[in-house]
C-alpha positions, 0 to 999 in steps of 0.5 A: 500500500505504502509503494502504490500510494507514493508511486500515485504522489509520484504522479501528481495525485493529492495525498487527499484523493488518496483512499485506503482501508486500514485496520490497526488496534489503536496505541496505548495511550501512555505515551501522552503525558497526563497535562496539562501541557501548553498548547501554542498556535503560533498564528494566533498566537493563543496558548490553550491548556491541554488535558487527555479529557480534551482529547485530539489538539482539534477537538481541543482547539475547537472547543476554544472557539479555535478555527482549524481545518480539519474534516474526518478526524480519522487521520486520513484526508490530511486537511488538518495537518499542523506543523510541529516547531516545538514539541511531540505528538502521538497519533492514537493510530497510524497515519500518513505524515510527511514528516516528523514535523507535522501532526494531523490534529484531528487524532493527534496527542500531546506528549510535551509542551507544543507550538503549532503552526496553525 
């Protein structure tokens, strides 16, 4: 899948018109940190309070009356990708990145302190 999908990039086509099923047992959730953490959006520039009863950074963000993009909240469609300048995330369940910068906030979680651009 991981071979198709990039000969597909490769050729022009939008990770996000990409589709595939996959079936993986969510991580545990203790590699995120038990809060609360800051969360930055440098854009904003608004710091939220994180905690796992918060869950994803985008159902956080939402709830703070923070406009992200942000559409299947599986990982897969990519519109609600950030990019990391400070911090780490874990994603509950495997996801396309295309690098150790970016999160998809839909399913993202904090394990430290964050500034994201968005």
């Amino acid at each position: 899948m991981r071979e198709f999908t990039a000969g597909l990039v490769a050729r022009g086509v939008p990770r996000f018109a990409i589709f595939q099923e996959r079936f993986d047992a969510p991580r545990p959730s203790a590699a995120t940190h038990p809060g609360p953490l800051a969360i930055r959006f440098l854009r904003s520039d608004q710091v939220l309070s994180w905690t796992p009863a918060q869950g994803s950074l985008l159902a956080m963000a939402e709830a703070a009356g923070l406009a992200l993009s942000g559409g299947c909240r599986v990982g897969q469609c990519e519109s609600c990708r950030l990019t990391l300048r400070r911090g780490h995330v874990v994603h509950p369940a495997h996801v396309d990145v295309v690098s150790a910068d970016d999160c998809l906030a839909c399913v993202a979680m904090p394990c430290s302190d964050l500034d994201l651009e968005g």
